[in-house]
C-alpha positions in Angstrom: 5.4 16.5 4.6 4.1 14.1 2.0 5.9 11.6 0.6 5.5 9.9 -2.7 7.3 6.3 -3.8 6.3 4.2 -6.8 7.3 1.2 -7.1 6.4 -2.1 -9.4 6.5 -5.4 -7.5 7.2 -9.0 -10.0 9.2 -12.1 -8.7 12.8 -12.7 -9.8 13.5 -16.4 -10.8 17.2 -16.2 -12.2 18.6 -13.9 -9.8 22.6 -13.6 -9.9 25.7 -10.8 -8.3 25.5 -9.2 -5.4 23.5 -5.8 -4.7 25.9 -2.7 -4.3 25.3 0.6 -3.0 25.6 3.5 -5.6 24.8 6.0 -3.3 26.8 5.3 0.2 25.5 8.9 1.8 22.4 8.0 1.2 21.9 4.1 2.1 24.1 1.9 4.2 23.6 -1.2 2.7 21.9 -3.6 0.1 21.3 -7.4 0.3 19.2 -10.3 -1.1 17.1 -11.9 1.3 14.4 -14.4 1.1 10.6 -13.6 1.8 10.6 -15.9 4.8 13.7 -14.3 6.6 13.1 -10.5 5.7 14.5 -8.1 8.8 12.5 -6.9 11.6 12.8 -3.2 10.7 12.1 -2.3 6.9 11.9 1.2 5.3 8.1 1.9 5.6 8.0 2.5 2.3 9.5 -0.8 1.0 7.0 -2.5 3.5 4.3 -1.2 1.9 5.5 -2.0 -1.3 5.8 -5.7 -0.2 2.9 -6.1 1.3 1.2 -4.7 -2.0 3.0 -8.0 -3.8 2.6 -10.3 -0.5 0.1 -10.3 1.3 0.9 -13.3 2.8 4.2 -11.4 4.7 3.8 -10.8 8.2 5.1 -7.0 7.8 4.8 -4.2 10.0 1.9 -1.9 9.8 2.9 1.8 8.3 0.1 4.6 7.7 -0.1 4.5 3.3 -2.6 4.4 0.7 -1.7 1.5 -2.0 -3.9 2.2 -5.5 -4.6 -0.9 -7.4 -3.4 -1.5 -10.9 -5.1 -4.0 -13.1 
């Protein structure tokens, strides 16, 4: 099966409220962490947005094609 996610990657300066979870059978939680203290296990597709953005992050390796915009 092939999956497809899009996402856009910018940095928030004014951040504020907490993150909620609109769709509970589908995701158990959402929170706001910083770059440096991200968790050890990440959706493979959020890593690979991240590491689109941030290079820099020491993320895990997952097998996905990134195109280039710009």
């Amino acid at each position: 099966m092939t999956w497809v996610s899009a996402a856009a990657v910018g940095e928030a300066t004014d951040v504020s409220g907490e993150p909620a979870v609109c769709e509970p059978e589908k995701i158990r939680m959402r929170e706001w962490v910083e770059p440096s203290a991200l968790p050890d296990r990440l959706f493979e597709p959020s890593a690979t947005v991240l590491r689109a953005g941030r290079q820099e992050l020491a993320l895990p390796d997952v097998d996905a094609h990134c195109y280039q915009l710009g």
